[in-house]
N, C-alpha and C positions, 0 to 999 in steps of 0.2 A: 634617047636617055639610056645610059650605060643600067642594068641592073646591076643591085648588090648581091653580094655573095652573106652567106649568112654566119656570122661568126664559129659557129659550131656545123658548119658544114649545111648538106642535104637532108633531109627527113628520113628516117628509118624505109619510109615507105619509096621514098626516090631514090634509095641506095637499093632498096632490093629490086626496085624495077629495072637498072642500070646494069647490078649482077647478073639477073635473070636473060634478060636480052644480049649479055654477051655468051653464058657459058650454058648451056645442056646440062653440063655434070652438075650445075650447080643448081638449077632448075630440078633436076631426080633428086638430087637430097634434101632439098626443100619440102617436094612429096612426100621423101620418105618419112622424114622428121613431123611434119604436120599430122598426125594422129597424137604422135606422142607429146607435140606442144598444145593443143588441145587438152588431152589426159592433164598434162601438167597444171593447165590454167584451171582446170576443174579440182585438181588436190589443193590448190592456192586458196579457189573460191570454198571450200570444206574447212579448210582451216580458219580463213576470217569469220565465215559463218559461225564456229566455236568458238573465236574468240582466243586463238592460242597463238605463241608465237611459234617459230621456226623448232625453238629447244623444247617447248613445253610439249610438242605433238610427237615430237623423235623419243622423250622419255614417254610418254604412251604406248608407242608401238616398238621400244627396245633399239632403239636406232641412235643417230648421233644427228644435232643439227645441219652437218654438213652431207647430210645424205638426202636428208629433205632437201638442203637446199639442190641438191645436185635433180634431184625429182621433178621440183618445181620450175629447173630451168628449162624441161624439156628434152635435153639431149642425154637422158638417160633411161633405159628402158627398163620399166622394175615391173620383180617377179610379181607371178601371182598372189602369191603369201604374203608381200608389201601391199600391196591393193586391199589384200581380204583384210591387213592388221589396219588400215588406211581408215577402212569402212568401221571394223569394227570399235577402234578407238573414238569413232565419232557417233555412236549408238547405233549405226547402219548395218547394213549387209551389201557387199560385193556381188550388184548383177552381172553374168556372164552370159552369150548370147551369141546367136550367128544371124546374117542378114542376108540374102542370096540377091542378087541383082535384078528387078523388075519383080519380085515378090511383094504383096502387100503385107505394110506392117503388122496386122493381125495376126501372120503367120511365121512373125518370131517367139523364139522358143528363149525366153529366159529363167538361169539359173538363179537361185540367191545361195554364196557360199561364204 
């Protein structure tokens, strides 16, 4: 029995395992990228948690909708002062923090700024 192929291709998740297993370069940026698509899914989830859209959070923190968006896609790395206005606009405070490898968690040191 011939399988089908599926109108709109492979799944997000069998394209990146197809990328990954042919290229190294492509595999490092993925790493490197994965904190900051992380980060991004957490300003996403901050944002539905408020209740705002894309334009309403960017007039909060002085910014444009398309800056959020650029934030929330991930591949943009924003400053400090975007994170703290991030935090702040959403009643919070911006923890900052170091983590040393094989340390127990106890033994981090968080900021609130």
């Amino acid at each position: 029995m011939k399988k089908t192929a599926s109108p709109i291709g492979s799944s997000l998740s069998a394209a990146r395992r197809k990328r990954s297993a042919e290229s190294a370069e492509y595999r490092r940026e993925r790493e490197r990228l994965e904190p900051w698509e992380k980060l991004a899914r957490a300003v996403v989830q901050l944002r539905m948690r408020q209740n705002l859209t894309q334009e309403q959070l960017a007039g909060r923190i002085g910014t444009t909708a398309s800056a959020i968006s650029r934030l929330e896609s991930g591949q943009h790395i924003p400053s400090m002062e975007t994170l703290r206005k991030l935090a702040h606009a959403s009643g919070g405070h911006l923890l900052v923090g170091f983590e040393v490898p094989g340390e127990a968690a106890k033994h981090r040191e968080l900021v609130a700024i």
